[in-house]
C-alpha positions as CSV (number, residue, x, y, z in Angstrom):
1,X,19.1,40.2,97.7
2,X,18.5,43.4,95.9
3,X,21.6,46.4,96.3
4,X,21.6,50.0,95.7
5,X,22.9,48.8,91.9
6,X,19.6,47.7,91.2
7,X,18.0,50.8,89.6
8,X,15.0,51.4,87.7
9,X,16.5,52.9,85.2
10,X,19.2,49.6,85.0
11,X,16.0,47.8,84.2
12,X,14.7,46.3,80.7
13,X,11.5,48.3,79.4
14,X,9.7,44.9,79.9
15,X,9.7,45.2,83.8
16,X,6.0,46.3,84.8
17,X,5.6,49.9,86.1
18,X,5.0,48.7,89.4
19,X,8.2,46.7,89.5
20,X,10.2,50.1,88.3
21,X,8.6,51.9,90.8
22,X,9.7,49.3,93.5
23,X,13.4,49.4,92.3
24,X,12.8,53.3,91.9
25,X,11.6,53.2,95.4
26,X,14.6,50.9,97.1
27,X,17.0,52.8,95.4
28,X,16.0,56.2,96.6
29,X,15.2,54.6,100.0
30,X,18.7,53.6,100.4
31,X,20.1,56.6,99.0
32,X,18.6,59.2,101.0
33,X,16.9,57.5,104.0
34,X,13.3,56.9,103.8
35,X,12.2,60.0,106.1
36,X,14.0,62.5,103.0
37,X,12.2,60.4,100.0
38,X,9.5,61.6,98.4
39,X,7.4,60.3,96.0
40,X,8.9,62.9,93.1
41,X,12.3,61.3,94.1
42,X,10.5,58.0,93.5
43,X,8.9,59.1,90.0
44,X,12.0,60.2,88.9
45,X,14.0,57.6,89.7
46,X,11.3,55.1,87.7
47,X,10.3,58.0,84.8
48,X,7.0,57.9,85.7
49,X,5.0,60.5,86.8
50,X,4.0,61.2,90.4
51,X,0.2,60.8,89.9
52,X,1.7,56.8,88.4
53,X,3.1,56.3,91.4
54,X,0.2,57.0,93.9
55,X,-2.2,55.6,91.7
56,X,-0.1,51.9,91.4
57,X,1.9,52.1,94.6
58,X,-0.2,54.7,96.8
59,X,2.1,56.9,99.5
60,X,5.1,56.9,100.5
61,X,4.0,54.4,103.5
62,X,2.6,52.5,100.9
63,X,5.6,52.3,99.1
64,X,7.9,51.1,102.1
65,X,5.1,48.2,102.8
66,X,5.4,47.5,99.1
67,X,9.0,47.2,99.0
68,X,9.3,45.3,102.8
69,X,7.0,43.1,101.1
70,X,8.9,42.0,98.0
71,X,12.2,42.1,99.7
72,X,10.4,39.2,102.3
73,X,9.3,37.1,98.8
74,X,12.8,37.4,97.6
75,X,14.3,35.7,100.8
76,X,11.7,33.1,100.9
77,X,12.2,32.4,97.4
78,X,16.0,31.9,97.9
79,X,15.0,29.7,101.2
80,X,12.5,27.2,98.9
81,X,16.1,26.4,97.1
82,X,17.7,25.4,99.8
83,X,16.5,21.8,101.1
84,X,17.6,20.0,97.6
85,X,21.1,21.7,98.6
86,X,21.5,19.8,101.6
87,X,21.4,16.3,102.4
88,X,20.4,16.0,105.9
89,X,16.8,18.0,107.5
90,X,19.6,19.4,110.3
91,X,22.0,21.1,107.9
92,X,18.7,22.4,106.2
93,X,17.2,24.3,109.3
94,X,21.2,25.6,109.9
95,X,21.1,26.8,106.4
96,X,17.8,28.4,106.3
97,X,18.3,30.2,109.6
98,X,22.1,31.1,108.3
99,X,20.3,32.3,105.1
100,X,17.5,34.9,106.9
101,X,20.3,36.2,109.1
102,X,22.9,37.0,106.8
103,X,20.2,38.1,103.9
104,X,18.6,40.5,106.6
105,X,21.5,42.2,108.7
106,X,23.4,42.8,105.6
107,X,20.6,44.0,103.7
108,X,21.4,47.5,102.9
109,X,18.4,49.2,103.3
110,X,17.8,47.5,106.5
111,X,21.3,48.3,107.7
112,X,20.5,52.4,106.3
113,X,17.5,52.2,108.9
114,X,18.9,50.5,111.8
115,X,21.9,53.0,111.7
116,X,20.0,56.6,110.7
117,X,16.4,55.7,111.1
118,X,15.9,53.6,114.1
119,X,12.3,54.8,114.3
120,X,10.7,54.5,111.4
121,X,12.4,50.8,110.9
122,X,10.9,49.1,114.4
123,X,7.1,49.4,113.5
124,X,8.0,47.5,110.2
125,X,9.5,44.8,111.9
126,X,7.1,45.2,114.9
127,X,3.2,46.2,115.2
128,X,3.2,46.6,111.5
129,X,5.2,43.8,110.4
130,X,2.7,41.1,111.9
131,X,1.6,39.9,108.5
132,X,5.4,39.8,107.1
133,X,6.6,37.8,110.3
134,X,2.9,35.6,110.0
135,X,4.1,34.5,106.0
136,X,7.8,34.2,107.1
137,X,6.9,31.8,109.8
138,X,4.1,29.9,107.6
139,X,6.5,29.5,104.6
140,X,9.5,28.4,106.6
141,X,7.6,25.7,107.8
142,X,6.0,24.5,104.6
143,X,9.8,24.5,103.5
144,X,11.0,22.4,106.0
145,X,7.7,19.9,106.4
146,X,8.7,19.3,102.6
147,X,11.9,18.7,103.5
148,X,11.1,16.0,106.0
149,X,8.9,14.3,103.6
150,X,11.4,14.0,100.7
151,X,13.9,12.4,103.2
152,X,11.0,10.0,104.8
153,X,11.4,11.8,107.8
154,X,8.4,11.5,110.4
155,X,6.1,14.3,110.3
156,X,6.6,16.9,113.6
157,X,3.5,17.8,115.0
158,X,4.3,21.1,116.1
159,X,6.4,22.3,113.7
160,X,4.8,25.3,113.1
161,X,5.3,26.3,117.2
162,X,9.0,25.1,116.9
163,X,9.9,27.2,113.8
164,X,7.7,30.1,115.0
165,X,10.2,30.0,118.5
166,X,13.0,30.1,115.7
167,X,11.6,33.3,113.7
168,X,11.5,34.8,117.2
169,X,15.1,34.4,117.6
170,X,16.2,35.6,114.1
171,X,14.0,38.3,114.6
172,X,15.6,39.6,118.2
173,X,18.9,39.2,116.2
174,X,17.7,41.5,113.3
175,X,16.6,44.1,115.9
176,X,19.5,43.7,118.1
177,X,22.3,42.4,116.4
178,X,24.8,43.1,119.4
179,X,25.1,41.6,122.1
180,X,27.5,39.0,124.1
181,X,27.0,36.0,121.7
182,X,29.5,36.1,118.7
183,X,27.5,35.9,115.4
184,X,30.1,37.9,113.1
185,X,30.6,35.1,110.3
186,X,28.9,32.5,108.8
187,X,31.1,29.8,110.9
188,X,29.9,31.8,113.5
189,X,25.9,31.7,112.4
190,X,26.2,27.8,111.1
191,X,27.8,27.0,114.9
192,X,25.2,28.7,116.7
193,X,22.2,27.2,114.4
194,X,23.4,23.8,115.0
195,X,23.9,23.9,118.9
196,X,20.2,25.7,119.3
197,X,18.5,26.3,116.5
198,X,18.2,22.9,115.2
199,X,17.6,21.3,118.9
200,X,14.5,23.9,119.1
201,X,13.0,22.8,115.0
202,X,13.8,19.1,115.3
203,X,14.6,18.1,118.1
């Protein structure tokens, strides 16, 4: 997952302009909250101009859809790795789940927003997140119908409803990460997949 390290300027001169933005755009994000970013912040960071910026990226909403939106395809390319890592379809589920939780609540723009902007962070992961969660869900179970297939598993018919009950979870756990279950290390996450998660996907 992307850090506050990864800066535009950081970046080879091959990267496309709208990738630099992006970076230019995460960084500043994390830096100085999204509320306090503007897009000259943004155009500075990437050394681009600001009339670049509107014209590949658009506003400043536009930006933080952009960069929600690549930060998604980044853990669903990671997830797309991980069956051929694992030997059995259950230790694949625990793994993917482990993988969006950790990825997510450690994420440090997500955990800038949770902690100073609260507000502004919700509707992503909410009423305008529904295309995000939609993908999420969809790929997740491409992932895993693959997975059964390369072990000569039977197919599950409603996999899609299983693993969208699972995105549900992770997603409560992203929004509220306390509570009375302990989920504070990956022991803790790969226990917890396996006693419920896994139950819910495969049965």
């Amino acid at each position: 997952m992307p850090t506050a390290s990864r800066t535009s300027k950081e970046a080879p001169k091959t990267v496309s302009i709208e990738a630099r933005i992006l970076d230019a755009a995460l960084v500043q994000f994390q830096r100085l909250g999204v509320k306090k970013t503007t897009i000259e912040d943004v155009a500075r960071q990437a050394e681009v101009d600001r009339v670049t910026v509107y014209r590949r990226i658009g506003s400043r909403e536009d930006l933080v859809r952009s960069v929600t939106a690549r930060e998604v395809q980044e853990v669903l390319t990671e997830l797309r790795d991980l069956p051929a890592q694992h030997d059995t379809i259950e230790s694949v589920v625990a793994a993917v789940f482990v993988t969006v939780v950790t990825r997510w609540r450690t994420h440090p723009l997500v955990e800038r927003m949770i902690a100073l902007e609260p507000d502004r962070l919700l509707p992503q992961l909410t009423t305008d997140g529904a295309s995000f969660f939609t993908m999420a869900s969809a790929a997740s179970t491409t992932i895993l119908r693959q997975a059964l297939r390369e072990r000569a598993l039977p197919e599950i018919s409603d996999l899609s409803t299983r693993v969208e009950i699972a995105c549900r979870i992770v997603h409560s756990l992203i929004l509220q990460p306390v509570g009375t279950i302990t989920l504070d290390t990956t022991a803790d996450l790969e226990a917890f997949a396996q006693q419920y998660i896994v139950p819910i996907v495969v049965g």
